[in-house]
NURORO-140699 format. One line per field, with one value per residue (C-alpha): residue number from 1; z, x, y. Coordinates in pm, whole numbers. Example, Ala and Ser with C-alpha at 12.3 -4.5 7.8 and 13.67 -1.06 7.14 Angstrom:
seq	(1 2) .
Z	(780 714) .
X	(1230 1367) .
Y	(-450 -106) .
// end
This chain:
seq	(1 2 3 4 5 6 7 8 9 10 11 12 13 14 15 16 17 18 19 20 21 22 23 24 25 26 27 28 29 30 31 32 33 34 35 36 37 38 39 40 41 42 43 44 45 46 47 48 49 50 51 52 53 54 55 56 57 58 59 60 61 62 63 64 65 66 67 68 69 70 71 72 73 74 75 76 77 78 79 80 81 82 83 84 85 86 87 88 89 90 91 92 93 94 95 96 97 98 99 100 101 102 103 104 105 106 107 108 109 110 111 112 113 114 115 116 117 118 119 120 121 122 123 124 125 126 127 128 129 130 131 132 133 134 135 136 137 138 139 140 141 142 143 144 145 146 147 148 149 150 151 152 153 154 155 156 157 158 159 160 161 162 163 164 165 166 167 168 169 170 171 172 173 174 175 176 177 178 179 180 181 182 183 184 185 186 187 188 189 190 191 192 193 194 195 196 197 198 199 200 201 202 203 204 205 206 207 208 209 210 211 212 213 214 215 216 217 218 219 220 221 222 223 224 225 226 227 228 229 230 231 232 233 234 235 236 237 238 239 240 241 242 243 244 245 246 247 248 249 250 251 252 253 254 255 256 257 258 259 260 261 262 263 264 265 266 267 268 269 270 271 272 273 274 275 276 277 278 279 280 281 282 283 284 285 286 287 288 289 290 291 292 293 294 295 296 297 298 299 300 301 302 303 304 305 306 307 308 309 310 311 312 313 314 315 316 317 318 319 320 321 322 323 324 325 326 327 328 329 330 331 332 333 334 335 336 337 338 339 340 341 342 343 344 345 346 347 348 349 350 351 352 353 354 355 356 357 358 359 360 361 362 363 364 365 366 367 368 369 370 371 372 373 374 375 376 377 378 379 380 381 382 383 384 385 386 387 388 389 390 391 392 393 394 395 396 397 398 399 400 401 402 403 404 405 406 407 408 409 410 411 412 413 414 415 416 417 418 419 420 421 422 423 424 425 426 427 428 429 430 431 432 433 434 435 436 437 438 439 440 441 442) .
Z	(-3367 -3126 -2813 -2542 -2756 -2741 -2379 -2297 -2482 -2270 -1949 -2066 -2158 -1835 -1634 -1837 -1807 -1389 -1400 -1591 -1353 -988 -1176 -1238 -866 -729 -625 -483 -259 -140 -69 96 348 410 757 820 988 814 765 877 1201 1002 796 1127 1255 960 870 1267 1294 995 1062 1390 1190 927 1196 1453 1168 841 756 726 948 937 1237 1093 820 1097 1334 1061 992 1341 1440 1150 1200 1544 1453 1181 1439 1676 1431 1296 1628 1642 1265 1131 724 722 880 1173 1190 1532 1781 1771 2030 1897 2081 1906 2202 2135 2016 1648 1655 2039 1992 1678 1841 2154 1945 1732 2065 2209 1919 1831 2188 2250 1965 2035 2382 2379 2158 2433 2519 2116 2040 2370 2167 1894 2116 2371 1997 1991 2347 2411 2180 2306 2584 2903 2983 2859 2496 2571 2870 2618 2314 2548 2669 2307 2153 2462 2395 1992 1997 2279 2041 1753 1935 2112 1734 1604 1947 1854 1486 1430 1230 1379 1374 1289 1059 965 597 473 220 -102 -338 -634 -892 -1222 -1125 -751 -494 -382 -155 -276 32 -138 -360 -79 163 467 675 508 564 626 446 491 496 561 874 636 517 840 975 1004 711 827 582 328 493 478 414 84 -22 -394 -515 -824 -1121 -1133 -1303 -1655 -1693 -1715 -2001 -2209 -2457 -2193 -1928 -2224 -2338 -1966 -1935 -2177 -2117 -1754 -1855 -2124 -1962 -1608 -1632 -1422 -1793 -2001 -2374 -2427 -2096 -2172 -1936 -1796 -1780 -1558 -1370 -1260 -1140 -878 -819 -752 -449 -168 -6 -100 288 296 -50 -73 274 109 -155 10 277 -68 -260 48 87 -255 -305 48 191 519 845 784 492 507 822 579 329 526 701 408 211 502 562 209 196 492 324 11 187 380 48 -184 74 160 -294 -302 -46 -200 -563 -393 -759 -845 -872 -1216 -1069 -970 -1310 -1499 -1345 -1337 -1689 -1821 -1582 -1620 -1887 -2151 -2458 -2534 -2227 -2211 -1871 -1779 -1434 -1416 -1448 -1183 -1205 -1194 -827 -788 -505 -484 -170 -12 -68 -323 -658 -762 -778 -721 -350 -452 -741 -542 -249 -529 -688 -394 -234 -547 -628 -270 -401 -682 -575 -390 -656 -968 -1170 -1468 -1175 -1318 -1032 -955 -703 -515 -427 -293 -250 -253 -119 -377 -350 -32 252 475 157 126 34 -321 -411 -733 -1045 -1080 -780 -908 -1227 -1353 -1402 -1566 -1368 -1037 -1239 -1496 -1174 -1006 -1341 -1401 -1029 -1128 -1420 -1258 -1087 -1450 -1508 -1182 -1279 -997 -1150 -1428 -1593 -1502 -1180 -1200 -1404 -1180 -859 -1020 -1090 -726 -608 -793 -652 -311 -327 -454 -229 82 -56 -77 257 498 601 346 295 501) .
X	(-1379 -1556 -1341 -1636 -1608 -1211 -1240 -1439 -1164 -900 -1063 -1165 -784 -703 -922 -781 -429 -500 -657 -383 -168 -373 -384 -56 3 -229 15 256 -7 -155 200 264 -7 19 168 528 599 857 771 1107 934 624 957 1137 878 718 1096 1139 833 840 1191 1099 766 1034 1215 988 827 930 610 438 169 -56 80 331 82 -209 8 127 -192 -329 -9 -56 -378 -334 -72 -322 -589 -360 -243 -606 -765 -479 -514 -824 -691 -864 -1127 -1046 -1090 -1199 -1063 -1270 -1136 -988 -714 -580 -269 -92 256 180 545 490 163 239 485 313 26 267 495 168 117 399 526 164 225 602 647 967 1124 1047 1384 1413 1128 1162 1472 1253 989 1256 1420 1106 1013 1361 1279 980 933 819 439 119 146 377 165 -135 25 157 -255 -391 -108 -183 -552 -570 -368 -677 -897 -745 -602 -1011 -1133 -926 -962 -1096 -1075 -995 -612 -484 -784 -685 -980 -1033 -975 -1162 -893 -1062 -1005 -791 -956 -951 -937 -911 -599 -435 -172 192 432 734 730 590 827 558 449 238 -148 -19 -195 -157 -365 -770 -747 -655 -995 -1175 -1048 -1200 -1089 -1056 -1234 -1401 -1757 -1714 -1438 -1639 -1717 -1584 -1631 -1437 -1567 -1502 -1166 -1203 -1358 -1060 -1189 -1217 -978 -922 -779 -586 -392 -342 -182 19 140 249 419 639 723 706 892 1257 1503 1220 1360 1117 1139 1365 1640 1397 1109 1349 1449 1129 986 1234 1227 887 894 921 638 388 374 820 840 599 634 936 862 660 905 1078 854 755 1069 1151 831 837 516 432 357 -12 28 253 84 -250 -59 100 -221 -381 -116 -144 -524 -508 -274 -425 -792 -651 -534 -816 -1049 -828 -811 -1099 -1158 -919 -1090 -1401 -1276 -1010 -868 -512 -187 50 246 5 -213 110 175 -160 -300 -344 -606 -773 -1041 -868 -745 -536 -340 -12 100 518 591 928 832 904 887 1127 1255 1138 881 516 343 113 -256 -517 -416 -698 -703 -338 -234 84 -119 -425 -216 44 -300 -429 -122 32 -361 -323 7 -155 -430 -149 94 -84 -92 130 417 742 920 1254 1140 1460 1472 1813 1748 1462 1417 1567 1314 1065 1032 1270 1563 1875 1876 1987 2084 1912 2113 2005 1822 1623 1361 1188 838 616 290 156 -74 215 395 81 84 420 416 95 187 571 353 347 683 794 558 335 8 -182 -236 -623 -477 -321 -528 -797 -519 -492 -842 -955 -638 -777 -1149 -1016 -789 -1050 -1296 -998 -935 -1292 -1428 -1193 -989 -1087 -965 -1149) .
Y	(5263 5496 5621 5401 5069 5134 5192 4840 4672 4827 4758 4352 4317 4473 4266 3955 3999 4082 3727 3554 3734 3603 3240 3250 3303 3117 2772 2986 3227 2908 2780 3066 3086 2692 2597 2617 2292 2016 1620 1557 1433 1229 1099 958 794 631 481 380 206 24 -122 -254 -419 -555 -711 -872 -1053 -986 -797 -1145 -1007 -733 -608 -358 -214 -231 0 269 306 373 575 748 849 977 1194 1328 1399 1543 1802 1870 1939 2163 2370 2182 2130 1764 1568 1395 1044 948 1245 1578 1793 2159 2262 2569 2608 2249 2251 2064 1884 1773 1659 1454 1278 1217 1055 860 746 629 409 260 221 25 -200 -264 -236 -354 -105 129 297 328 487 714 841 947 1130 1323 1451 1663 1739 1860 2139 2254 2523 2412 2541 2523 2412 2122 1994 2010 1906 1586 1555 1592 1309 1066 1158 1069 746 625 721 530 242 186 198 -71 -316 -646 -614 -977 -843 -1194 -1460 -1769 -1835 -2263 -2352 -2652 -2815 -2957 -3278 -3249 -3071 -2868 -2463 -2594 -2452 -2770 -2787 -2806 -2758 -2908 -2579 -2324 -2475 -2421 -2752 -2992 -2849 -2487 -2219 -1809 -1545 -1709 -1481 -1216 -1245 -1165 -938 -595 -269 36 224 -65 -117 -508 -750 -832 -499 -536 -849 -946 -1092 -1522 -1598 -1787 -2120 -2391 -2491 -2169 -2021 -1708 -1946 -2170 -1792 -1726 -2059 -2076 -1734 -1820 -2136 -1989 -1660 -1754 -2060 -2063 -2102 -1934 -1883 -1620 -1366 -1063 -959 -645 -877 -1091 -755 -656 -955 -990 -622 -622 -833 -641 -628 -317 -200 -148 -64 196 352 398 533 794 885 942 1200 1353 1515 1602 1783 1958 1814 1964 1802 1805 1654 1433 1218 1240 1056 834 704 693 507 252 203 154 -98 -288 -307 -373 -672 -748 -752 -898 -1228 -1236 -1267 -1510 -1752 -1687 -1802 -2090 -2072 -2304 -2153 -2183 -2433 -2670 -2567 -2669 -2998 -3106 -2969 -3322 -3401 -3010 -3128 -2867 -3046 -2737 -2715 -2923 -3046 -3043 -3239 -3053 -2685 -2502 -2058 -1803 -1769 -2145 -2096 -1999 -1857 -2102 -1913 -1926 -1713 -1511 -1194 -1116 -978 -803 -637 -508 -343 -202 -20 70 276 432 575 725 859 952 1159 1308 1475 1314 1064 1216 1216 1070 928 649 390 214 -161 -247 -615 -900 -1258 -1513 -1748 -1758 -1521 -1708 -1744 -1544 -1161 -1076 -736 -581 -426 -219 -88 155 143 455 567 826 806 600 407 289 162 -1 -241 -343 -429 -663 -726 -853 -1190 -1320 -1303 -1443 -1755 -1734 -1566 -1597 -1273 -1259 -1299 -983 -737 -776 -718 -408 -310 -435 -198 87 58 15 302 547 439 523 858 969 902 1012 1260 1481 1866 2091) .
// end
């Protein structure tokens, strides 16, 4: 081997290992020259604002998801008009002089203090934790103008956008496939039904209300519907001989709703993997928006397809037109109530989808993670508290969570399991579509 040949070698295997090397490095030079600020602050106010949304109403309203979602997102374009890492998503006004922490508060104070004014002296507390610390001069006076200044911006964009229409329902004869009232088992006044507003009111990212339209849910009479049935019947059913003890376990697990559970969750990961401020209110307003249109489109689906629930499907079947489904007057589901709105495609399933491929995209999928749930309704909304044992179950990616939570309706006897696959795959799509057109990485 001649002495230039033996040379090139040297110097490619030099070259090689100095690559290796930088690549090697890379996460932690990027880490390293990534802003300094802590979530803690994105943390405290997510977790305040939430618990005052929990307990004006329960978080039977879009109210509490609709205001996370703009505070949120003023905080985010508060801090990116300070150190622009992501697009804004109404506010474009650079102010390199701000104090970040002030200014995210401000903007978040704004917000929440807008939507619950009278949680004011509460969430004054909160603000005056941060403003205490900061200097007196010009980056707190215009980190106070720049917060005040986003949360306009964001409130102005979401004025008028319908989040609590009461939108008519026109009720429909008995009929196979068809959602019939059945407020003996909902336990809401006779000619009550939730969520048509749902439907109409306007997403903050999807284009339309019907943007993704899901396919039609099986024919009553086919054998796809006939499996689904008799699936639901026998594992959903309130003594079911065939349901096995975790089966049982997660469905009531999985009730929370998504918008407390995964807020959660979130507040959750983003302080065990030492998310930044910056980041942090991206995730959280994107988690959120998510959420909300998730809502917005799955409703406005399940209006569109006005498809029957298991219970009424079970009590009914011998007047469905299917020779191979078996009615039973006296079956009832697992925590013995169903929630008075069409079925199809699942609600719990699509916003599940949706915010855990926000978290996701995030820290990826192949993320193994425990998710805590301390306690759940017993039955309806309005029923007792029961605590969960255990309160935590285990996962090894997002998208293995987003499905058990579908998948958890069939269990708890109040989907069929088209029902819920297509929650999830309408979750997914809506998701995805959140993530990739806005507030993306500068």
């Amino acid at each position: 081997m001649n002495k230039n040949f033996q040379y090139k070698i040297f110097m490619w295997l030099t070259m090689f290992c100095f690559l290796s090397l930088v690549g090697c490095y890379k996460p932690i030079i990027q880490k390293a020259t990534t802003t300094p600020y802590s979530a803690k602050l994105t943390i405290e106010w997510n977790q305040l604002l939430i618990s005052m949304a929990q307990v004006e109403d329960g978080l039977l309203t879009l109210k509490g998801v609709r205001a996370a979602s703009m505070m949120h997102l003023a905080m985010h374009d508060a801090l990116n008009n300070i150190k622009a890492r992501y697009a804004p998503y109404a506010l474009l006004n650079p102010n390199q002089s701000a104090n970040p922490y002030l200014a995210a508060a401000q903007a978040a104070f704004e917000v929440a203090v807008n939507q619950y004014p009278n949680q004011r002296a509460e969430l004054l507390n909160l603000l005056h934790k941060t403003s205490n610390q900061v200097t007196e001069g010009e980056a707190k006076n215009q980190a106070i103008e720049l917060g005040k200044h986003a949360a306009q911006q964001i409130l102005a964009t979401r004025d008028g956008d319908g989040w609590n229409n009461e939108a008519q329902y026109q009720w429909h004869s008995m009929a196979p496939g068809v959602y019939a009232e059945f407020n003996e088992h909902s336990g809401t006044p006779e000619g009550f039904i939730f969520g048509a507003g749902w439907a109409k009111a306007q997403p903050f990212i999807l284009p339309k209300q019907d943007h993704f339209r899901s396919p039609p849910p099986p024919a009553i009479n086919s054998k796809a519907y006939t499996k689904a049935f008799n699936e639901v019947k026998q594992l959903g059913s309130h003594e079911s001989a065939t349901r096995t003890a975790d089966q049982t376990h997660l469905a009531m697990w999985w009730k929370d709703f998504v918008e407390n559970s995964h807020n959660r969750l979130a507040r959750q990961l983003v302080q065990s993997e030492n998310l930044d401020l910056w980041e942090s209110t991206r995730l959280f307003a994107l988690l959120n928006m998510s959420v909300f249109d998730a809502y917005i489109n799955v409703f406005d689906n399940k209006f569109f397809y006005n498809h029957w629930r298991p219970y009424t499907a079970i009590r009914w079947a011998e007047n469905d037109g299917n020779p191979d489904t078996i009615a039973d007057k006296n079956w009832n589901n697992l925590h013995q109530h169903t929630y008075a709105f069409p079925s199809y495609p699942s609600a719990h399933g699509t916003a599940c989808a949706a915010a855990m491929t926000v978290l996701a995209d995030t820290f990826g999928d192949a993320f193994p993670f425990s998710m805590n749930t301390s306690e759940v309704n017993k039955a309806g909304p309005f029923s007792e508290n029961i605590p969960m044992d255990p309160a935590n179950r285990s996962f090894m990616s997002f998208s293995e969570a987003a499905y058990e939570c579908s998948m958890s309706r069939i269990y708890l006897g109040i989907h069929f399991r088209y029902d819920s696959i297509e929650g999830n795959q309408l979750g997914n799509k809506v998701g995805d579509y959140v993530i990739q057109h806005v507030l993306q990485p500068i």
